[in-house]
TORLUMTI-262621 format. One line per 2 residues: number of its first residue (from 1); their letters; for each residue y, x, z of N, C-alpha, C. Coordinates in steps of 0.1 Angstrom, whole numbers, m for minus. Example, Ala and Ser with C-alpha at 12.3 -4.5 7.8 and 13.67 -1.06 7.14 Angstrom:
! residues 2
1 = as = m57 132 78 m45 123 78 m33 132 78 ~ m22 128 71 m11 137 71 0 129 79
! end
This chain:
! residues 150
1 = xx = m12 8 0 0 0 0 13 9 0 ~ 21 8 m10 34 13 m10 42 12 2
3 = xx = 49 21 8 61 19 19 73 12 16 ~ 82 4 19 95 0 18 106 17 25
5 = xx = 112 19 13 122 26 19 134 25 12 ~ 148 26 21 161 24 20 164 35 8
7 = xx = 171 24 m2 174 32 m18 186 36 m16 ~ 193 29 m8 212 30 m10 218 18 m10
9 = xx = 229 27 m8 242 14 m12 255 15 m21 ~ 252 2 m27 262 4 m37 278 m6 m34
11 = xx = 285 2 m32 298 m7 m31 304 m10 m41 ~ 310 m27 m39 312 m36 m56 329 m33 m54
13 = xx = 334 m25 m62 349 m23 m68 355 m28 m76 ~ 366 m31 m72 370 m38 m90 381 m27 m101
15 = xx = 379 m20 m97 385 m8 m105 383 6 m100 ~ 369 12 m110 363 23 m112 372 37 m110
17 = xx = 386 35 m114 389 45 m116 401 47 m106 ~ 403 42 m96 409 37 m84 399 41 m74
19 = xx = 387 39 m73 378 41 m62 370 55 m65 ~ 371 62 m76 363 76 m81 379 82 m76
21 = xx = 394 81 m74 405 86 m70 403 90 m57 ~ 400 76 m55 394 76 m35 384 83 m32
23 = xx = 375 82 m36 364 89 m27 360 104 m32 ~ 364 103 m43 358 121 m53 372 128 m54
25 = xx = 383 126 m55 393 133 m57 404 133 m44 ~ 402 123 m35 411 124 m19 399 126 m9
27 = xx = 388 116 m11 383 121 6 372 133 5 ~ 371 134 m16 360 147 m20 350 148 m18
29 = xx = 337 136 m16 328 136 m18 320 138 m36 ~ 312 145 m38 308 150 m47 304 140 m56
31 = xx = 302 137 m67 297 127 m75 287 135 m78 ~ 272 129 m82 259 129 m88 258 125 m98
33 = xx = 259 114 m102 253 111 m114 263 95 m124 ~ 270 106 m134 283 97 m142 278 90 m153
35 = xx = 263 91 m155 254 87 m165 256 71 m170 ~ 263 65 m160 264 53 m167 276 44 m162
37 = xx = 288 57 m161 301 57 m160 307 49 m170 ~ 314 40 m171 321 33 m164 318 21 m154
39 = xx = 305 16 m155 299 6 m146 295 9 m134 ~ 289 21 m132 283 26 m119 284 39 m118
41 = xx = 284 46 m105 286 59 m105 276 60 m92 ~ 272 75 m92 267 80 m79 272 90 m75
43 = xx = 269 90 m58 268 96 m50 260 105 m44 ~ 262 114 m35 247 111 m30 247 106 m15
45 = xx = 240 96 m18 238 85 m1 247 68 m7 ~ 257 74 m15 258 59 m21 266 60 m34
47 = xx = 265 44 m40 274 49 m56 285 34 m57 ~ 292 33 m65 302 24 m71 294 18 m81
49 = xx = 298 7 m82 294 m2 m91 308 m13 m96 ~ 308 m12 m103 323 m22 m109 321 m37 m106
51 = xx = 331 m45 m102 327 m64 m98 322 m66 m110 ~ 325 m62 m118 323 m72 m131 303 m69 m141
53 = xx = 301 m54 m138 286 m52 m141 278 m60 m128 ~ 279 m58 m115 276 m63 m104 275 m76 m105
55 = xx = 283 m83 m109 282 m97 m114 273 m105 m121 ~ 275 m93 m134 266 m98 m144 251 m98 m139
57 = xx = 252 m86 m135 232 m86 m125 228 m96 m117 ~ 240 m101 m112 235 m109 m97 234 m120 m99
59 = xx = 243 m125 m108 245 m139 m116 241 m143 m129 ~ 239 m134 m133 231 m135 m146 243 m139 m162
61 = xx = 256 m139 m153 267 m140 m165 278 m139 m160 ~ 293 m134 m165 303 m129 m160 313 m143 m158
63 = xx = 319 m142 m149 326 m159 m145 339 m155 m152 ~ 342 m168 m156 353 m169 m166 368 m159 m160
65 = xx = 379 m158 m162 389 m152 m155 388 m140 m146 ~ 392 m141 m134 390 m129 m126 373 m127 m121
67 = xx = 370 m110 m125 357 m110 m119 353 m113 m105 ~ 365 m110 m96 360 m111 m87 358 m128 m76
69 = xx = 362 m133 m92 361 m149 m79 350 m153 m76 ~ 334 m151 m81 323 m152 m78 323 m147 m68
71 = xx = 324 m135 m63 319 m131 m53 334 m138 m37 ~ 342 m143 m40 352 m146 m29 345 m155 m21
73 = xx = 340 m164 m20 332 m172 m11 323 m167 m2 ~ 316 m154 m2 307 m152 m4 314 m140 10
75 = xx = 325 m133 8 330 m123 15 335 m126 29 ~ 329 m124 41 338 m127 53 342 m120 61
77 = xx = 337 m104 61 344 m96 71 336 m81 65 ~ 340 m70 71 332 m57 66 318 m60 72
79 = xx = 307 m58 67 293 m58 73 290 m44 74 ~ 298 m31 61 292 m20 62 300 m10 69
81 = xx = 300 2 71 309 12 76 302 25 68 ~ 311 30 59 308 39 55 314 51 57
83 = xx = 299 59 65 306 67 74 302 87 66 ~ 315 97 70 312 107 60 314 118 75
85 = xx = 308 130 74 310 136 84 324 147 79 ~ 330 150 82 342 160 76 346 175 91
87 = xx = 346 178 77 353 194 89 366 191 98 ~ 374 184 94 383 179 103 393 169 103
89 = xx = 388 157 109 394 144 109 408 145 106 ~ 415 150 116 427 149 117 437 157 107
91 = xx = 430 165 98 437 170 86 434 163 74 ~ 424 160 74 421 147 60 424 135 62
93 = xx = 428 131 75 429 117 79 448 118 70 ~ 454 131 74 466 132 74 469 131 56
95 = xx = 460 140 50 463 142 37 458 125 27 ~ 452 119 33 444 104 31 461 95 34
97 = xx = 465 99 41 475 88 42 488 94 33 ~ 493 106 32 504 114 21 506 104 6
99 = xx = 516 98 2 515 90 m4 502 78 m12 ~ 499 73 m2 488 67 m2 492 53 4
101 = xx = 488 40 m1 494 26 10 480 23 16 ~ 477 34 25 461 38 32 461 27 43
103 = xx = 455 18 46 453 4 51 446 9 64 ~ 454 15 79 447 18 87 442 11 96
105 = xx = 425 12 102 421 3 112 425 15 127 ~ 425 20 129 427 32 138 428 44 138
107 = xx = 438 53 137 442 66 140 432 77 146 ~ 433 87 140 422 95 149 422 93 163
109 = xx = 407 91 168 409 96 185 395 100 187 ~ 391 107 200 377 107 200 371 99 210
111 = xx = 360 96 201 348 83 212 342 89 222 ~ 338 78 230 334 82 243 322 92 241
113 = xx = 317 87 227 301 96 223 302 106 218 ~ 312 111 218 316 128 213 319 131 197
115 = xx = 325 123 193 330 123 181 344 116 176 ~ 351 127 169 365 127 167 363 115 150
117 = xx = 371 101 154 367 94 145 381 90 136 ~ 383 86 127 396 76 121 389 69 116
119 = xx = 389 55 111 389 41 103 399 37 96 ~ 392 36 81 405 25 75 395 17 62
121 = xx = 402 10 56 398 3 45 401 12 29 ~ 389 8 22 394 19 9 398 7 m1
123 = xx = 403 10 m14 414 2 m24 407 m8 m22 ~ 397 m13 m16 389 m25 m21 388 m31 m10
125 = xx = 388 m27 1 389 m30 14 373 m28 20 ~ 367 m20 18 356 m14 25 355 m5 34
127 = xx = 350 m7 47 350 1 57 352 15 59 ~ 355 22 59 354 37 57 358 47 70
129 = xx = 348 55 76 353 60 88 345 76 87 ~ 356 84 88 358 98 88 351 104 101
131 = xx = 343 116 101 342 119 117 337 132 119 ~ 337 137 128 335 148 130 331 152 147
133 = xx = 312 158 148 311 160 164 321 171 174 ~ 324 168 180 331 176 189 317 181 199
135 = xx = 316 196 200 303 201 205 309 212 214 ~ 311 212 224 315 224 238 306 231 242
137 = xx = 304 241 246 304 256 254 290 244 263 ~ 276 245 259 268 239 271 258 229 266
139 = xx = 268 225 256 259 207 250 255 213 238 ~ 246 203 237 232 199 227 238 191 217
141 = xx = 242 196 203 245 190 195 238 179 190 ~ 241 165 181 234 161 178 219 163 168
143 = xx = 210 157 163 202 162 159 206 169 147 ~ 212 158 137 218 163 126 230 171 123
145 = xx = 234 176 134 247 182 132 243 196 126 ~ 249 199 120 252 216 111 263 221 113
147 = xx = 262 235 122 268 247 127 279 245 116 ~ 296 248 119 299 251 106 304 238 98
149 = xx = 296 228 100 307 212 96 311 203 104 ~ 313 210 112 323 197 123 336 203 120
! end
């Protein structure tokens, strides 16, 4: 019997070249795979998908006028948080806001669980939270933490 395992996620944008600004050229996550750029892009860990290809998959045909009015009913709050580990919150968080109309949920601070966080929404309004472990002179870093990228 085959296992179920988590493929990814794909966030629905409605302008490809607005959200490849945001995430590959300001917050600098690397792109993978542009193979079937303009509709979808990858990442690695997650990719873009445009409202209007997204659409057509889910519904089986593109709704008349704006793409994204199919899916408006359907949207009630962020469900996801897409979260990136970064060298250092508080200098990307700064360069992310430098003429940017950057939609902030909170300001850097650090959590009680040892990590220096900011929150905001990207062009599309999807969750997006920056972070970085704070690790002292004694403590046990997380499992996944890597010497070198906090």
């Amino acid at each position: 019997m085959t296992k179920t395992r988590f493929d990814g996620v794909a966030l629905i944008v409605t302008d490809i070249e607005r959200a490849l600004n945001f995430y590959r050229d300001k917050l600098g996550v690397e792109t993978y795979n542009m193979d079937n750029y303009p509709y979808y892009v990858e990442f690695l860990g997650f990719s873009l998908w445009t409202s209007s290809a997204a659409q057509e998959a889910v519904f089986g045909e593109l709704h008349e006028g704006d793409p994204v009015q199919a899916w408006s009913q359907m949207r009630r709050f962020p469900t996801v948080d897409m979260a990136f580990e970064v060298g250092d919150v508080d200098t990307l968080f700064a360069k992310l806001k430098e003429g940017n109309n950057l939609e902030v949920i909170h300001e850097p601070k650090t959590e009680m669980w040892g990590q220096r966080t900011a929150r905001f929404f990207d062009p599309d309004g999807h969750l997006v939270e920056i972070a970085h472990w704070i690790v002292t002179e004694g403590e046990t870093p997380p499992k996944d933490f890597e010497e070198g990228n906090n």
